[in-house]
N, CA, C and O atoms as a printed pandas DataFrame, in Angstrom:
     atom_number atom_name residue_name chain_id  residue_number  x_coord  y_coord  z_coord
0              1         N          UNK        A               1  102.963   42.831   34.374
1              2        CA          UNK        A               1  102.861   42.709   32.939
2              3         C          UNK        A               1  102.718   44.112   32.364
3              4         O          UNK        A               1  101.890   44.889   32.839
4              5         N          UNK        A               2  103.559   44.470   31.290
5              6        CA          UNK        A               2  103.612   45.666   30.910
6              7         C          UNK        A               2  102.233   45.228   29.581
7              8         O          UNK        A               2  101.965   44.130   29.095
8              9         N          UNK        A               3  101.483   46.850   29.279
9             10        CA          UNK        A               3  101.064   46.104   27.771
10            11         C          UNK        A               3  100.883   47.821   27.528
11            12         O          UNK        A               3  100.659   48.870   28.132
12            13         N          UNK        A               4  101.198   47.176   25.977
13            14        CA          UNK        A               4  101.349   48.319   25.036
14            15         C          UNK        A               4  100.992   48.543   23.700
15            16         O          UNK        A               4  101.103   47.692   22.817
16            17         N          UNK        A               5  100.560   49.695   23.541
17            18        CA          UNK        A               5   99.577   49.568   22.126
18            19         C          UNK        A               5  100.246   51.425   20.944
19            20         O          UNK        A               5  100.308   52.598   21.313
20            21         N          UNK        A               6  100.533   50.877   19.795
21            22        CA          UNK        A               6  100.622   52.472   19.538
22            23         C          UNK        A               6   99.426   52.666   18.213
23            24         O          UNK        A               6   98.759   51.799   17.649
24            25         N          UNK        A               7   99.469   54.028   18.014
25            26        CA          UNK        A               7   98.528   54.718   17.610
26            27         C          UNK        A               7   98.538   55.292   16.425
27            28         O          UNK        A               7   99.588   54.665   16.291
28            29         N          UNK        A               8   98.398   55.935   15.304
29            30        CA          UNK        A               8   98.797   56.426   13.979
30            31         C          UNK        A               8   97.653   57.500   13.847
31            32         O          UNK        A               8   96.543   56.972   13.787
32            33         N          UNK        A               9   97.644   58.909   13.784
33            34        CA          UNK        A               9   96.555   59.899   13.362
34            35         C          UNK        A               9   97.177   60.462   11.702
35            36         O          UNK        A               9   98.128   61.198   11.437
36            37         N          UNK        A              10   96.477   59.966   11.063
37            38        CA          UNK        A              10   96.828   60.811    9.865
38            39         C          UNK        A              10   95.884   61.335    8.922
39            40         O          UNK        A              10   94.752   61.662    9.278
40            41         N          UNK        A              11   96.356   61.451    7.526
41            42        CA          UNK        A              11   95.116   62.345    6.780
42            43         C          UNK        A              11   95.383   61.167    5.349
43            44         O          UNK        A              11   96.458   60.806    4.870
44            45         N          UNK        A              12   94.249   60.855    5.019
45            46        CA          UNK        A              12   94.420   59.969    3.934
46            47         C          UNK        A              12   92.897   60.487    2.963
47            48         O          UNK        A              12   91.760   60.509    3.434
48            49         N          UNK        A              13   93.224   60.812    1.744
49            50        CA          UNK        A              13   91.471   60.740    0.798
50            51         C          UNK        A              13   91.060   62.730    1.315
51            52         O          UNK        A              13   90.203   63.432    0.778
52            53         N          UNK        A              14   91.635   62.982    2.012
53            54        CA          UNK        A              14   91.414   64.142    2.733
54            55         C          UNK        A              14   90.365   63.906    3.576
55            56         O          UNK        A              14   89.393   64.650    3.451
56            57         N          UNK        A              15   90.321   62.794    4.650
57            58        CA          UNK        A              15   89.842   62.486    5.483
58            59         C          UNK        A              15   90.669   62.447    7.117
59            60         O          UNK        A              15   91.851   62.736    6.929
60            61         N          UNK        A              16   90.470   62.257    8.182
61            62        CA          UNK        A              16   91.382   62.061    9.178
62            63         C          UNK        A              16   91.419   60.593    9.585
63            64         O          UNK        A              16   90.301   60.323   10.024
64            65         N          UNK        A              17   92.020   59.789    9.620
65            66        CA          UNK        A              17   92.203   58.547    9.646
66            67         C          UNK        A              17   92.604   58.037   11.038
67            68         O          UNK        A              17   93.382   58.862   11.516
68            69         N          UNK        A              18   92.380   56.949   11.940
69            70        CA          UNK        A              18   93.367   56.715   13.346
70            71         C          UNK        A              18   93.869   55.262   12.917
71            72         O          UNK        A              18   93.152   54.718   12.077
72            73         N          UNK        A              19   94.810   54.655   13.287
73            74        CA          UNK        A              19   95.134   53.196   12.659
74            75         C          UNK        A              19   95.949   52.993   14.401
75            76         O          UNK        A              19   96.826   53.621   14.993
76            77         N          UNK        A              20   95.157   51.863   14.716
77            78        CA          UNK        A              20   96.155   51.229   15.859
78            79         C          UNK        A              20   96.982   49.966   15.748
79            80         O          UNK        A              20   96.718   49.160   14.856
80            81         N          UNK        A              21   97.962   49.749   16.601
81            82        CA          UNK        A              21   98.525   48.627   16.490
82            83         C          UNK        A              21   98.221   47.281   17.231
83            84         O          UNK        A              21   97.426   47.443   18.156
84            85         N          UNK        A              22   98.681   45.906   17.048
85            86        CA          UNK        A              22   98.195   45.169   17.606
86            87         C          UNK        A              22   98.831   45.655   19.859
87            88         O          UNK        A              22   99.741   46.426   20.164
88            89         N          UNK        A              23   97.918   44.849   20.870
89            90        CA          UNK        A              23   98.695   45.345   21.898
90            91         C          UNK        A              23   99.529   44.159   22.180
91            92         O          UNK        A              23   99.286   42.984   21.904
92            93         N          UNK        A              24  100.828   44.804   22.935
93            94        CA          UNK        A              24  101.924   43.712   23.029
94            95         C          UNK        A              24  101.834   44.081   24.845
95            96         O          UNK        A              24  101.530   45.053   25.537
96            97         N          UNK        A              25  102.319   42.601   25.077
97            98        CA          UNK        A              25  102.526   42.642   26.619
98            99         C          UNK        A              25  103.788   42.074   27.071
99           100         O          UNK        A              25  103.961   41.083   26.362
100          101         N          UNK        A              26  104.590   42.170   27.743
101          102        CA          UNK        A              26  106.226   42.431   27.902
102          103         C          UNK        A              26  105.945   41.856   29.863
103          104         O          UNK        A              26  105.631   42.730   30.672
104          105         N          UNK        A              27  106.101   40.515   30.291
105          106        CA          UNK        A              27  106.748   40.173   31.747
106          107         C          UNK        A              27  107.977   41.074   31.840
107          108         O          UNK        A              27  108.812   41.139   30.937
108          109         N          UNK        A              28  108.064   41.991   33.352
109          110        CA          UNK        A              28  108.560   41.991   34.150
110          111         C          UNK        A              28  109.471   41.335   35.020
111          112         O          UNK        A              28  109.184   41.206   36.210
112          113         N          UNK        A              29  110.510   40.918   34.566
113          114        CA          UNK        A              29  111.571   40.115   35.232
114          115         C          UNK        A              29  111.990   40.502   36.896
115          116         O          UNK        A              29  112.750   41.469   36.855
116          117         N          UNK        A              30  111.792   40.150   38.052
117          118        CA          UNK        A              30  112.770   40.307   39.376
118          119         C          UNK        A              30  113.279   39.712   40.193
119          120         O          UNK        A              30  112.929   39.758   41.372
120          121         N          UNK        A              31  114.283   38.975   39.719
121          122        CA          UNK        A              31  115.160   38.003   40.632
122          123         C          UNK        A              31  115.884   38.032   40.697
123          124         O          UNK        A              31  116.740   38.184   39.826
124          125         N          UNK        A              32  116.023   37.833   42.340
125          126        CA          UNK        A              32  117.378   37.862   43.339
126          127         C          UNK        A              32  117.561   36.671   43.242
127          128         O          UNK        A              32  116.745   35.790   42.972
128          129         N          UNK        A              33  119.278   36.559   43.587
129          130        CA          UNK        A              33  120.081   35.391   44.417
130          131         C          UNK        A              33  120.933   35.923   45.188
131          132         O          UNK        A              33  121.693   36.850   44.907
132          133         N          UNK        A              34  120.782   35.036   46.751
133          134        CA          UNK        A              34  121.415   35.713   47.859
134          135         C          UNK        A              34  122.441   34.494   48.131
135          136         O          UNK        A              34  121.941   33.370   48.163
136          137         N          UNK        A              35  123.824   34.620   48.328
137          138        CA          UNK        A              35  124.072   33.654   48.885
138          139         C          UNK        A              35  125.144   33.764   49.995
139          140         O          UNK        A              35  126.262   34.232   49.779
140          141         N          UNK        A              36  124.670   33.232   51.377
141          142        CA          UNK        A              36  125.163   33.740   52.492
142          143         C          UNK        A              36  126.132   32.492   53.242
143          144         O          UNK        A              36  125.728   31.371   52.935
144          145         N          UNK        A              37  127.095   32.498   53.985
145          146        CA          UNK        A              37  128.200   31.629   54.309
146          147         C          UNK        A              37  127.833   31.636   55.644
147          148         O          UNK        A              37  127.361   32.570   56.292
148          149         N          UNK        A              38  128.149   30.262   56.071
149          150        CA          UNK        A              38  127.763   29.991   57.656
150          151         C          UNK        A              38  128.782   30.401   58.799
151          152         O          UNK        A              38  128.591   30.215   60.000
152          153         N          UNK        A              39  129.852   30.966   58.248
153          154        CA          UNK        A              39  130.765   31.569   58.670
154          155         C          UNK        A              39  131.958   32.106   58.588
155          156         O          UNK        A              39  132.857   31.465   58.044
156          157         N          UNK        A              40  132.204   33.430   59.131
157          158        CA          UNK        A              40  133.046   34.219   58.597
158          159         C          UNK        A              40  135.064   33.927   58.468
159          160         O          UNK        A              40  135.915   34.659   57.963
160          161         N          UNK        A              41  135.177   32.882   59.004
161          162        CA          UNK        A              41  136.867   32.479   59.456
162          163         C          UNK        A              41  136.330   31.395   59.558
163          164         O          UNK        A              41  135.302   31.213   60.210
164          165         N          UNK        A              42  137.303   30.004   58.561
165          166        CA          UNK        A              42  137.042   28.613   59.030
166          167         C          UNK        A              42  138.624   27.859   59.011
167          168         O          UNK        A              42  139.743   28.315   58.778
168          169         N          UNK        A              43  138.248   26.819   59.288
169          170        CA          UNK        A              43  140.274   26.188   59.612
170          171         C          UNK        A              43  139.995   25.498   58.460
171          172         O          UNK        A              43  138.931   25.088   57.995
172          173         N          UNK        A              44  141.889   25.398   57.824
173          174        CA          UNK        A              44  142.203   24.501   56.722
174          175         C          UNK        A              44  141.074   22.962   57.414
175          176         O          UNK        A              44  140.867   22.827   58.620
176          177         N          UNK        A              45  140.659   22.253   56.631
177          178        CA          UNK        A              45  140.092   20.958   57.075
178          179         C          UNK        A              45  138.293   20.819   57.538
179          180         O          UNK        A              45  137.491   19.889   57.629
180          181         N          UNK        A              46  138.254   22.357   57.754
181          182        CA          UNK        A              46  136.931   22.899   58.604
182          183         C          UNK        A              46  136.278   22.623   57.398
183          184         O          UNK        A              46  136.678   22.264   56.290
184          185         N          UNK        A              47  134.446   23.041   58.189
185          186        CA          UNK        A              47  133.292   22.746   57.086
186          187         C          UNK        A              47  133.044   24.227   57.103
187          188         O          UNK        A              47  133.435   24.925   58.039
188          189         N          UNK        A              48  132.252   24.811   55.844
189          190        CA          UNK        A              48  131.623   25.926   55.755
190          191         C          UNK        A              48  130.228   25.401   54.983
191          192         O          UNK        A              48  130.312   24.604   54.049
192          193         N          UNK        A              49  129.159   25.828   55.373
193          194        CA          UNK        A              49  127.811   25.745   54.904
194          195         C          UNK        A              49  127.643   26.624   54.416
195          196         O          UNK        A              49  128.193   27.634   54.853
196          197         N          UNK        A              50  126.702   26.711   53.128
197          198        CA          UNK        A              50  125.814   27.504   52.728
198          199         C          UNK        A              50  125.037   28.047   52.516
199          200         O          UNK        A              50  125.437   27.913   51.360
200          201         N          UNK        A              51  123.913   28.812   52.401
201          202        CA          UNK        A              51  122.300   29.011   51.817
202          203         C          UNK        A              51  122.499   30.189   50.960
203          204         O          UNK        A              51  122.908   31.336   51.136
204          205         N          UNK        A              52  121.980   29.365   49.782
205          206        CA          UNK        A              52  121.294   30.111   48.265
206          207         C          UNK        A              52  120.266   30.475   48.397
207          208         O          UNK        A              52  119.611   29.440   48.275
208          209         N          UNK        A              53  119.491   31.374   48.597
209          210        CA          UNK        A              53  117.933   31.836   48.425
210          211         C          UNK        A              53  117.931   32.634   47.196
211          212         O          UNK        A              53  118.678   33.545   46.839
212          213         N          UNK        A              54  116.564   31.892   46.432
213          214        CA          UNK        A              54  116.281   32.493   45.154
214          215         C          UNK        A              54  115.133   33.063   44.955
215          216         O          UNK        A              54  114.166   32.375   44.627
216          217         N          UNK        A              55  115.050   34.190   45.090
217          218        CA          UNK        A              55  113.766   35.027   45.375
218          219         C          UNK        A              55  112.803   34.984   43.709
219          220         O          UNK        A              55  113.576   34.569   42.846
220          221         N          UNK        A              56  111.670   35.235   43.232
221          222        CA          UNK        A              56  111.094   35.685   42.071
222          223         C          UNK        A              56  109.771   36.388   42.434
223          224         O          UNK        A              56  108.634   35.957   42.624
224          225         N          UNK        A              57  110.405   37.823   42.468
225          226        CA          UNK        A              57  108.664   38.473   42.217
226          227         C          UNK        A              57  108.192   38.995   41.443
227          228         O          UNK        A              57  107.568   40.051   41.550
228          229         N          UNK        A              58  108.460   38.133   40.122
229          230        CA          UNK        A              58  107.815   38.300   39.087
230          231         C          UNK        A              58  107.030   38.349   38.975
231          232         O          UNK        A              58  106.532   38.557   40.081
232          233         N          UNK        A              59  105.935   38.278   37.885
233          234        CA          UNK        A              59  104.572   37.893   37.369
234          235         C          UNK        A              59  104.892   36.344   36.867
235          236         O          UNK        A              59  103.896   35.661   36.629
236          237         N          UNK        A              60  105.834   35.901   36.736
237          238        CA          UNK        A              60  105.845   34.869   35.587
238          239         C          UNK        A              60  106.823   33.736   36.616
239          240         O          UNK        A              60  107.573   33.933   37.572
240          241         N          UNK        A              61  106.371   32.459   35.860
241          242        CA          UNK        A              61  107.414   31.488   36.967
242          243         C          UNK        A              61  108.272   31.061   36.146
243          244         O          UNK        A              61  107.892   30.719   35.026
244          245         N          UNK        A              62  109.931   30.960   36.586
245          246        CA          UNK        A              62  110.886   30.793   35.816
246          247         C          UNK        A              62  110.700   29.197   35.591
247          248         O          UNK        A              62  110.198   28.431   36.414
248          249         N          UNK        A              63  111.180   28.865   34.374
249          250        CA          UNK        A              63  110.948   26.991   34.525
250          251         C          UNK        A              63  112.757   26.657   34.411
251          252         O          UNK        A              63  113.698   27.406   34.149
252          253         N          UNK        A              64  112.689   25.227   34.734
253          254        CA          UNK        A              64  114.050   24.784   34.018
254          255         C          UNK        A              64  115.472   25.565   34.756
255          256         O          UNK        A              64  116.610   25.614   34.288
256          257         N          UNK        A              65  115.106   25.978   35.691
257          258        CA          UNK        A              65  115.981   27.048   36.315
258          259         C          UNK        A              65  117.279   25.499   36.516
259          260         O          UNK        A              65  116.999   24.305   36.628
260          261         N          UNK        A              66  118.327   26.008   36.500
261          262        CA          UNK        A              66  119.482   24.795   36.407
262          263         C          UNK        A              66  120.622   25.719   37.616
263          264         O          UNK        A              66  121.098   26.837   37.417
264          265         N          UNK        A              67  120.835   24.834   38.859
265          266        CA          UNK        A              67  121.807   25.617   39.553
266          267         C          UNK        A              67  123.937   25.253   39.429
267          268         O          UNK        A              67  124.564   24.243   39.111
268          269         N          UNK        A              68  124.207   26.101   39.693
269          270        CA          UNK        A              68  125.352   25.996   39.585
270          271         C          UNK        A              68  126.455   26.961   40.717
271          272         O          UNK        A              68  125.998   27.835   41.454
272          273         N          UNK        A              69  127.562   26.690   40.681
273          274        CA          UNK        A              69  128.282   27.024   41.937
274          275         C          UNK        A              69  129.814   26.762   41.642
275          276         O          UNK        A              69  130.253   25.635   41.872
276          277         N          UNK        A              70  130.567   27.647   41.193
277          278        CA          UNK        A              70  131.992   27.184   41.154
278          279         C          UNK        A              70  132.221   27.012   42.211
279          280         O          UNK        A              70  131.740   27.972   42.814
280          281         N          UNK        A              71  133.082   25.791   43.470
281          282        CA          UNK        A              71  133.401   25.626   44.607
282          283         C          UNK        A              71  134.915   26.404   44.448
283          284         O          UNK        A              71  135.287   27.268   45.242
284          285         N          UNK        A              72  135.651   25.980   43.380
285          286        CA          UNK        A              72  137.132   26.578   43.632
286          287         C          UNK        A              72  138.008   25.804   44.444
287          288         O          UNK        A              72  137.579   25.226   45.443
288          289         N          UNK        A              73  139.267   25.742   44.076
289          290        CA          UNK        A              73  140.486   24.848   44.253
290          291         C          UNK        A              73  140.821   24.593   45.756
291          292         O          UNK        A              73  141.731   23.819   46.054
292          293         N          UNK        A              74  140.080   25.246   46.705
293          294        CA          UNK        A              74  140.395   24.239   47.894
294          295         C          UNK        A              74  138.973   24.184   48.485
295          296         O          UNK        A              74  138.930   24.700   49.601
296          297         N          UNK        A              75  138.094   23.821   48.153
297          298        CA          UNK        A              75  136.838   23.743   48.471
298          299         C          UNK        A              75  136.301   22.726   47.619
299          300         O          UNK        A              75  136.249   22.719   46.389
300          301         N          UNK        A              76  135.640   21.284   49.005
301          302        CA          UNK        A              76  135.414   19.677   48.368
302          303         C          UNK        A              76  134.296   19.821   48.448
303          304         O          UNK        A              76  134.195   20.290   49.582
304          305         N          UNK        A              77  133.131   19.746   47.976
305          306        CA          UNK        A              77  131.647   19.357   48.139
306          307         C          UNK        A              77  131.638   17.725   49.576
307          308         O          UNK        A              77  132.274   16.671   49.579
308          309         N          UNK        A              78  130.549   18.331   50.617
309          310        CA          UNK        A              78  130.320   17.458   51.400
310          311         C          UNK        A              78  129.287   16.082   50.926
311          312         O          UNK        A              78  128.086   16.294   50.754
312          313         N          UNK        A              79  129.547   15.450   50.841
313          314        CA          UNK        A              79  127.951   14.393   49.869
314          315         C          UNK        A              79  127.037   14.602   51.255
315          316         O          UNK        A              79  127.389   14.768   52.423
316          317         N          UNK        A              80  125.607   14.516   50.585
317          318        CA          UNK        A              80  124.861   14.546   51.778
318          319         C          UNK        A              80  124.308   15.607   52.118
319          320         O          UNK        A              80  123.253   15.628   52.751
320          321         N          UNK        A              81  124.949   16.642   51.742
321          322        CA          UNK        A              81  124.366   18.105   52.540
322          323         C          UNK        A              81  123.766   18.928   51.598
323          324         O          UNK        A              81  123.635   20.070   52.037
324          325         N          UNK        A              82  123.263   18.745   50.229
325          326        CA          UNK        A              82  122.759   19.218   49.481
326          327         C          UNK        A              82  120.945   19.169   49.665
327          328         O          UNK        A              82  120.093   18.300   49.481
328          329         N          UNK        A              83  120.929   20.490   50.087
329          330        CA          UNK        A              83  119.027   20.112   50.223
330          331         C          UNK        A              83  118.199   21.675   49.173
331          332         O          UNK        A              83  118.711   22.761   48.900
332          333         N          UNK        A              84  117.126   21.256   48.909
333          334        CA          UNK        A              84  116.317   22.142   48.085
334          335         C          UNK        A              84  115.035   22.693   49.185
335          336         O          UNK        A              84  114.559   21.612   49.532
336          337         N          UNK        A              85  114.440   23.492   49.721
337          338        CA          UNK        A              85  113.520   23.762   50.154
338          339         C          UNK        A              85  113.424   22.858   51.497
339          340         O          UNK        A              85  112.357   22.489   51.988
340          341         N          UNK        A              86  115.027   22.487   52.140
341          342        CA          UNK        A              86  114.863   21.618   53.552
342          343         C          UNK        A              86  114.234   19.925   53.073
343          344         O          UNK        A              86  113.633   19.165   53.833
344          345         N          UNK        A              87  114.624   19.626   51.465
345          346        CA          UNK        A              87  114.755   18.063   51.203
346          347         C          UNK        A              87  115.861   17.632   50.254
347          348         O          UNK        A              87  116.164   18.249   49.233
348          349         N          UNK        A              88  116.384   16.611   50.648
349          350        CA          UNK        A              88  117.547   16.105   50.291
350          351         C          UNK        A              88  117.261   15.998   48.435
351          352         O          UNK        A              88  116.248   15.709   47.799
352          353         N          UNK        A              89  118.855   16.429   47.936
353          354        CA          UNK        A              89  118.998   16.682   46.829
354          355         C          UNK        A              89  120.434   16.129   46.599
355          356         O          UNK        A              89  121.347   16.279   47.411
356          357         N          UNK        A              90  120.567   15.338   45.165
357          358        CA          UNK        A              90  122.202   15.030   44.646
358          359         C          UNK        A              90  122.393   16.134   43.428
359          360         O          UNK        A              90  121.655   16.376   42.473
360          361         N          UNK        A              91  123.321   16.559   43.714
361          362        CA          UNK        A              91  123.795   17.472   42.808
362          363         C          UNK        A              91  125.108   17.017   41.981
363          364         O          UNK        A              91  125.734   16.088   42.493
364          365         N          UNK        A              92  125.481   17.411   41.080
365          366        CA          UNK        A              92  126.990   16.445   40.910
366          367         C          UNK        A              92  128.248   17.861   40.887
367          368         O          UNK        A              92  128.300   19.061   41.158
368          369         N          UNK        A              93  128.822   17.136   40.550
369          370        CA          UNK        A              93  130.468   18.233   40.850
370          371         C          UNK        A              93  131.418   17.680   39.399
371          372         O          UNK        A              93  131.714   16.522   39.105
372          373         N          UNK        A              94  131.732   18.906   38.695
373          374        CA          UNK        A              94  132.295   18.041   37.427
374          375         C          UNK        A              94  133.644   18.742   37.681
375          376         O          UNK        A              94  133.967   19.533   38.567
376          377         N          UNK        A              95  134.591   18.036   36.274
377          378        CA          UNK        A              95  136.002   18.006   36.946
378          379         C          UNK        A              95  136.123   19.362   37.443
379          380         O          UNK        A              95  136.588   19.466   38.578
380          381         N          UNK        A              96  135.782   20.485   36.793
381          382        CA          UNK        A              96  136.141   21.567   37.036
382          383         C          UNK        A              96  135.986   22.088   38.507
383          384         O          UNK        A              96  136.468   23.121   38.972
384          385         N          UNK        A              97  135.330   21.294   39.042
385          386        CA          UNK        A              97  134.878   21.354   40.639
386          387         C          UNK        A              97  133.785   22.359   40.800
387          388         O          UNK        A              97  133.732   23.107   41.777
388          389         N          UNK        A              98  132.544   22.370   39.414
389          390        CA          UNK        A              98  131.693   23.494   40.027
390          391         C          UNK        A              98  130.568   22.177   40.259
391          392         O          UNK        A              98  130.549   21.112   39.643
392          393         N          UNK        A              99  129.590   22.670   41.437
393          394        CA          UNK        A              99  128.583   21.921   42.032
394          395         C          UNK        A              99  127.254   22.256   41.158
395          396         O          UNK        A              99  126.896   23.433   41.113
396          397         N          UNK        A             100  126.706   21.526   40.644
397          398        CA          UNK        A             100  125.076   22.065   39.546
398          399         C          UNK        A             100  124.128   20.907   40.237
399          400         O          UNK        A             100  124.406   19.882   40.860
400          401         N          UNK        A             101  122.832   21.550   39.832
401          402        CA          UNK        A             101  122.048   20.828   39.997
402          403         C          UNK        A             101  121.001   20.930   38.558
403          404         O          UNK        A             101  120.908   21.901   37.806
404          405         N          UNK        A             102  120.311   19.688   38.460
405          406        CA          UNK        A             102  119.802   20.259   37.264
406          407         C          UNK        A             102  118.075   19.949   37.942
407          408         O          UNK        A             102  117.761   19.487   39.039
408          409         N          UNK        A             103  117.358   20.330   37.002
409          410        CA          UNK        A             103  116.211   19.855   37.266
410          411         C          UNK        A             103  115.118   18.959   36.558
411          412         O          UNK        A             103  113.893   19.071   36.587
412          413         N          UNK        A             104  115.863   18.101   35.958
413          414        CA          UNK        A             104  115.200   16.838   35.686
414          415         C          UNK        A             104  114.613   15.988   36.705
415          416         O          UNK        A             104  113.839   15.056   36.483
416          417         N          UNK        A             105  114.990   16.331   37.717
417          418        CA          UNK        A             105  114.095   15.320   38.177
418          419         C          UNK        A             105  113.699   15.511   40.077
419          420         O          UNK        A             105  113.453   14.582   40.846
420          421         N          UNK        A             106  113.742   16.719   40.354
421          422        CA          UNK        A             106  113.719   17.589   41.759
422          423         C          UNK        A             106  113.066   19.175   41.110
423          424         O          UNK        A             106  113.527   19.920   40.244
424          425         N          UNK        A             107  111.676   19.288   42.045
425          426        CA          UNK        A             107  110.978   20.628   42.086
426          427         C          UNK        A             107  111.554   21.541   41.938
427          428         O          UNK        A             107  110.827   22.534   41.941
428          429         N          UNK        A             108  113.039   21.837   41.733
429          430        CA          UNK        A             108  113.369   23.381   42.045
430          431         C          UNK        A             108  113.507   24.141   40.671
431          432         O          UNK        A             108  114.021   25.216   40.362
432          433         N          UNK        A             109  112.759   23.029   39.878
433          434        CA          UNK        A             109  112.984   23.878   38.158
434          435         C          UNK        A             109  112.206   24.907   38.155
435          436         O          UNK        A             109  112.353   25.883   37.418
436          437         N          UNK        A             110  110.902   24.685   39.380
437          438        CA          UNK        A             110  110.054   25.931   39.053
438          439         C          UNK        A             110  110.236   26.792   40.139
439          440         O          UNK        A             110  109.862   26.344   41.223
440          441         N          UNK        A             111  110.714   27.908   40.122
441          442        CA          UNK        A             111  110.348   29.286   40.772
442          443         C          UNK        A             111  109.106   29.719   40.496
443          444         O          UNK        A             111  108.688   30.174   39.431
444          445         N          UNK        A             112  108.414   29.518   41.738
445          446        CA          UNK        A             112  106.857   29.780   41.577
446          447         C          UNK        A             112  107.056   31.416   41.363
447          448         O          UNK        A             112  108.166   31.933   41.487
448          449         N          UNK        A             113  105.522   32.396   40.933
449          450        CA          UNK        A             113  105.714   33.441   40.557
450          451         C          UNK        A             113  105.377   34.204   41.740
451          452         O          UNK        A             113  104.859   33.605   42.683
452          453         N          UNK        A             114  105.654   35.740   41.835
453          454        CA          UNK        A             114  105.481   36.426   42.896
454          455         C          UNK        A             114  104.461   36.340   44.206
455          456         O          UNK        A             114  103.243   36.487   44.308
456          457         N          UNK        A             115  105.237   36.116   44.910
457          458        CA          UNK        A             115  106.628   36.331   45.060
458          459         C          UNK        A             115  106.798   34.626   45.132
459          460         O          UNK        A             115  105.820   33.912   45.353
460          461         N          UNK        A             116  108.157   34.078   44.917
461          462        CA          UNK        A             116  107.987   32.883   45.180
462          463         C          UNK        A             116  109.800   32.826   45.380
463          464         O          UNK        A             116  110.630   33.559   44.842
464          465         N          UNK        A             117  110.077   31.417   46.571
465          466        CA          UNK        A             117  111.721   31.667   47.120
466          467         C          UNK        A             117  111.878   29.817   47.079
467          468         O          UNK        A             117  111.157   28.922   47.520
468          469         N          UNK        A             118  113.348   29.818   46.232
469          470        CA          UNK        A             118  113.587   28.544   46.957
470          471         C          UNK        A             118  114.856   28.892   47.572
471          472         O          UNK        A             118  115.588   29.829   47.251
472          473         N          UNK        A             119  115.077   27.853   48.685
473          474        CA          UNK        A             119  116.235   27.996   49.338
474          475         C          UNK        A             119  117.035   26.362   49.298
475          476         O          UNK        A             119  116.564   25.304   49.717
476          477         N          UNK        A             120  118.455   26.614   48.611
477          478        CA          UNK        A             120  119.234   25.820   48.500
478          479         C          UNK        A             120  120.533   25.798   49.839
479          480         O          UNK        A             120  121.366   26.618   50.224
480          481         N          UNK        A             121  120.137   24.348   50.258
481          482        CA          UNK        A             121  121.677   24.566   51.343
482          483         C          UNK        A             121  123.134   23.492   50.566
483          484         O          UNK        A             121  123.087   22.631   49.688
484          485         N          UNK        A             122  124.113   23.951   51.233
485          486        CA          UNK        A             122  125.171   22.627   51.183
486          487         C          UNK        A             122  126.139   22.765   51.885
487          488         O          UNK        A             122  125.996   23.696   52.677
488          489         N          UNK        A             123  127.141   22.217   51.959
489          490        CA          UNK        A             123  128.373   22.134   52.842
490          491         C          UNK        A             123  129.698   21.658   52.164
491          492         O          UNK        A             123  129.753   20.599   51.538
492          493         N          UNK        A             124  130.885   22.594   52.342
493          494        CA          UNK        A             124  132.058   22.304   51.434
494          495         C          UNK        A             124  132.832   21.722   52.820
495          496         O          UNK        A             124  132.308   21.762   53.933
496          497         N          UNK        A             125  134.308   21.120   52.521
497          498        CA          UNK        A             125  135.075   21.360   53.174
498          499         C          UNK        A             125  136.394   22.298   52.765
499          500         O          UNK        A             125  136.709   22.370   51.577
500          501         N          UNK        A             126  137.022   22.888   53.602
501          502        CA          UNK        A             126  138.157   23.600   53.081
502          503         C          UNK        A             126  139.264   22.674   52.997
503          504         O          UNK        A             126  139.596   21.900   53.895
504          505         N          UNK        A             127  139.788   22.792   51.922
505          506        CA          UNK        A             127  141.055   21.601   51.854
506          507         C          UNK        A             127  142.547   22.841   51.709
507          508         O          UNK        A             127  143.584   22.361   51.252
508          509         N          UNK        A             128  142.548   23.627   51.916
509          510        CA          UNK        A             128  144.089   24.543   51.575
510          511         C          UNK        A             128  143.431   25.893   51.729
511          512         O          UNK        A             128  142.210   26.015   51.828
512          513         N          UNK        A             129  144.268   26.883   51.747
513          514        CA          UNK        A             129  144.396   28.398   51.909
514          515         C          UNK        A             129  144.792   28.961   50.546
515          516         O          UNK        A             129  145.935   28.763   50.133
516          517         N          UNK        A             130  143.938   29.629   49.851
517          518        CA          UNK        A             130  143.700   29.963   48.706
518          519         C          UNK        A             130  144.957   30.935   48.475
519          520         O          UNK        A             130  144.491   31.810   49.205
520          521         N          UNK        A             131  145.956   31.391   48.125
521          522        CA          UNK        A             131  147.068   32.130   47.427
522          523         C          UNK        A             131  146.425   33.622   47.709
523          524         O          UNK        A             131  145.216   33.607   47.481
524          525         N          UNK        A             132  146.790   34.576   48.033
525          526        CA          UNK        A             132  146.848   36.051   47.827
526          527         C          UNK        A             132  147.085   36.602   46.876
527          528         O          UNK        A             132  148.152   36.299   46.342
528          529         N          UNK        A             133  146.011   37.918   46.050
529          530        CA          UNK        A             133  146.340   37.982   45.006
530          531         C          UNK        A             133  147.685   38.912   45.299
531          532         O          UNK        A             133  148.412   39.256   44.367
């Protein structure tokens, strides 16, 4: 927590005067997202897993945190393999094919505060070989 106060010296009446301000305090924001692939080369048809780790070593706990994930045009969401902190989670997939989770109604709205980590897993399948740019 930052906190901060300013100060005023002046001359008023021909006196010396000090006037302070109210103090303000300003959180420190620090969060990571890591997100690492279960492997480096997979076959058209193959599975690839994931893990999201969401670090906060803040002072402050994020609320309402809402996840999201473009999968992209040859990549299917596996049902089933969506977990929050190693417990099963439904996430949905809208047309656009990105995977969210929200947190209405699963713990992961809160990122506890420093340091505090959740770890999200899931599993796509590869359906095609993405075009070269």
């Amino acid at each position: 927590m930052l906190e901060n106060q300013s100060f005023l010296d002046l001359e008023l009446c021909a006196q010396a005067v000090e006037a302070q301000s109210n103090i303000t305090e300003t959180s420190v924001v620090d969060l990571t997202v890591t997100k690492v692939a279960s492997q480096q080369c997979v076959l058209v048809n193959g599975q690839l897993c994931y893990t999201v780790t969401i670090s906060n070593n803040s002072d402050i706990p994020f609320t309402d945190v809402v996840f999201r994930d473009p999968l992209g045009q040859y990549m299917q969401y596996v049902p089933g393999t969506f977990t929050i902190n190693g417990s099963a989670a439904t996430p949905t997939v809208d047309q656009d094919n990105v995977l969210s989770y929200s947190p209405i109604s699963v713990p992961v709205a809160d990122v506890v505060s420093g340091p505090g980590t959740v770890v999200i897993n899931f599993c796509v399948t590869v359906t095609g070989i993405p075009p070269t740019a």
